[in-house]
N, C-alpha and C positions, 0 to 999 in steps of 0.2 A: 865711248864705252859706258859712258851715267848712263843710267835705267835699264842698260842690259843687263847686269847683274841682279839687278832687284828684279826681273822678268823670271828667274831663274834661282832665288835666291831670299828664300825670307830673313831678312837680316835679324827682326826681333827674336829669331830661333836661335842664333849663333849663339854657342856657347864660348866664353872665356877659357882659357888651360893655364896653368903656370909655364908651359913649354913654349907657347906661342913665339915666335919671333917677331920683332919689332926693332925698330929706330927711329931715332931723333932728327927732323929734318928741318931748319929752317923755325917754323913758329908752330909744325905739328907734329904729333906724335902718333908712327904709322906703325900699324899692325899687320902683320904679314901672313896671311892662311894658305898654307900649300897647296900644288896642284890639286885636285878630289877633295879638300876636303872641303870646301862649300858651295861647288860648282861642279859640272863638268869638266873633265879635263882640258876638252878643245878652249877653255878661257885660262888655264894657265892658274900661276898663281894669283890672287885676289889681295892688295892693298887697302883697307879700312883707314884712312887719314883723318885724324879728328885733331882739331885746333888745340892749341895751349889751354882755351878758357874753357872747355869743352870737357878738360880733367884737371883742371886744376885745385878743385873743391875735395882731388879724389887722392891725390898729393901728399907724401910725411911732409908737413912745414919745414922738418930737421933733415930730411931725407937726402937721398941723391939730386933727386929731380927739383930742388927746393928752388932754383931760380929759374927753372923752365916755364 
């Protein structure tokens, strides 16, 4: 499925929402974009996975996520 999405899918366009869905998996932190809204429907919903160190800069130190 890598590079199918980006065939179809300017990633640099995606915008952030405060509604987005996501969760904690392991050592990343996965963003959830629903059916249509950055694809075609035939690819379903689309998973954005980005590592711990990849947001960790972007983190409250105090926060929830503070030992993720």
């Amino acid at each position: 499925m890598k590079g199918y999405i980006e065939s179809y899918v300017k990633l640099e366009e995606v915008k952030a929402r405060d509604d987005h869905d996501f969760y904690m998996e392991n050592d990343e932190f996965v963003v959830v974009f629903r059916k249509y809204e950055i694809a075609c429907g035939a690819v379903g919903p689309v998973e954005l996975r980005l590592p711990s160190s990849a947001i960790k800069e972007f983190l409250d130190p105090e926060g929830p996520l503070k030992n993720f």
